[in-house]
Wavefront OBJ file of the C-alpha trace (Angstrom):
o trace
v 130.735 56.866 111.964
v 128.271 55.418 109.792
v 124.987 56.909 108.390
v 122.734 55.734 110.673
v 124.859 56.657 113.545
v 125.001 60.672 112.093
v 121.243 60.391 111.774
v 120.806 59.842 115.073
v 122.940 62.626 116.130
v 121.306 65.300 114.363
v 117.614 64.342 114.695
v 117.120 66.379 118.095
v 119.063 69.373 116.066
v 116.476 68.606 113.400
v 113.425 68.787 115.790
v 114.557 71.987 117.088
v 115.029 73.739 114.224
v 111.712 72.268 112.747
v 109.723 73.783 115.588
v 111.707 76.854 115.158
v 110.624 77.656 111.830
v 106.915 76.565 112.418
v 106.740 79.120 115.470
v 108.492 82.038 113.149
v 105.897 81.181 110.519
v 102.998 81.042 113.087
v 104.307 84.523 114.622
v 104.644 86.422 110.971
v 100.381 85.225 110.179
v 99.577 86.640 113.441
v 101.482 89.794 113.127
v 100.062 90.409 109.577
v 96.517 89.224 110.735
v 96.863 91.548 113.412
v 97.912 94.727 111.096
v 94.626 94.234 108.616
v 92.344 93.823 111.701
v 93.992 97.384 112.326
v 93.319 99.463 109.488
v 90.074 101.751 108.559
v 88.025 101.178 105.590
v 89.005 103.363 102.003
v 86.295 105.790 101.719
v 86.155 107.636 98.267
v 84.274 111.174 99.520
v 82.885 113.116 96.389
v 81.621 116.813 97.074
v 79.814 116.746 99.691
v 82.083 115.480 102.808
v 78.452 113.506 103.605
v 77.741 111.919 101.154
v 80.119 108.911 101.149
v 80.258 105.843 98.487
v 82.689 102.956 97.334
v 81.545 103.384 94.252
v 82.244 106.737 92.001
v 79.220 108.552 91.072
v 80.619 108.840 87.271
v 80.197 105.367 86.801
v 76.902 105.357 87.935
v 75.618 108.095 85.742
v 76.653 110.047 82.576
v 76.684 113.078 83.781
v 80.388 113.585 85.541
v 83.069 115.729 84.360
v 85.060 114.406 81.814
v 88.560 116.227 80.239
v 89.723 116.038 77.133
v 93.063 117.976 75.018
v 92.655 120.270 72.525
v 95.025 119.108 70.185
v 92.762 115.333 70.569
v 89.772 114.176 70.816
v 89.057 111.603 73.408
v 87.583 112.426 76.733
v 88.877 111.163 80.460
v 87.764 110.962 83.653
v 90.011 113.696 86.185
v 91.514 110.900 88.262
v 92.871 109.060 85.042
v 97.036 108.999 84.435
v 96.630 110.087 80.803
v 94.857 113.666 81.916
v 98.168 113.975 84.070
v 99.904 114.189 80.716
v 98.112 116.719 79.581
v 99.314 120.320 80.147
v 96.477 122.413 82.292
v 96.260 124.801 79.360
v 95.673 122.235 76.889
v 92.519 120.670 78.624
v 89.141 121.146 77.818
v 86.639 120.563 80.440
v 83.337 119.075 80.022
v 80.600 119.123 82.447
v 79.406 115.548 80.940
v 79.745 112.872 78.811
v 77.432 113.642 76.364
v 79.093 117.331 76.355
v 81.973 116.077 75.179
v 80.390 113.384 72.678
v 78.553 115.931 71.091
v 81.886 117.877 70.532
v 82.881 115.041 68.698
v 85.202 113.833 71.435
v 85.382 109.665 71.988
v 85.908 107.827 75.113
v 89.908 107.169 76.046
v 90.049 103.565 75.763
v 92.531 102.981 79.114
v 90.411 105.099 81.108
v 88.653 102.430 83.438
v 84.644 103.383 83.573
v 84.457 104.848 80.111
v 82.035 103.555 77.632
l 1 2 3 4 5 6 7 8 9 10 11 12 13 14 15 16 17 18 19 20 21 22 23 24 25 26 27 28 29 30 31 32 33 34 35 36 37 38 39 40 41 42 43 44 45 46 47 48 49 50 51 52 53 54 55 56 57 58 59 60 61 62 63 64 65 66 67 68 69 70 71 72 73 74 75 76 77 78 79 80 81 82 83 84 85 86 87 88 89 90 91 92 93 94 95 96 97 98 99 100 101 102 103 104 105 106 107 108 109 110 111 112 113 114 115
């Protein structure tokens, strides 16, 4: 058996599997398609439950809540990791940026937002 003779054997095989592969490709795009046509929206919901934005309010305006340590003195937004580090008893809360500037706290340069 030559080359061209073992070519010849295996090209329906080849075929086959070809179309095989495309229709398990075509089947996983539609499936995933499928599951993002499927899911709701992320809403962020501040306060009110009626007031609804994509967009939090503290980078909008100066005047959200920001935490800082007392043994430090940079400021974070609630939601960042580093205020997770921070023991509850060891936080100081300020009603606003410029609260907590004027207490000669900084903004915590890998909170996202923070000017």
């Amino acid at each position: 058996m030559n080359i061209q003779e073992f070519v010849d054997k295996i090209k329906p095989l080849f075929w086959i599997l070809l179309i095989a592969i495309l229709g398990l490709i075509i089947w996983e795009v539609l499936k995933i398609s499928d599951l993002e046509s499927k899911q709701s929206p992320i809403r962020i919901i501040y306060g009110n439950a009626s007031s609804t934005s994509l967009i939090p309010a503290s980078f909008e305006t100066t005047t959200a809540e920001v935490i800082g340590s007392k043994s430090g003195k940079k400021y974070y937004f609630p939601w960042c990791s580093t205020v997770s580090k921070i023991k509850p008893e060891n936080q100081v809360h300020f009603a606003s940026i410029e609260l907590a500037r004027s207490a000669g706290f900084v903004a915590g340069g890998n909170c996202k937002g923070l000017q």
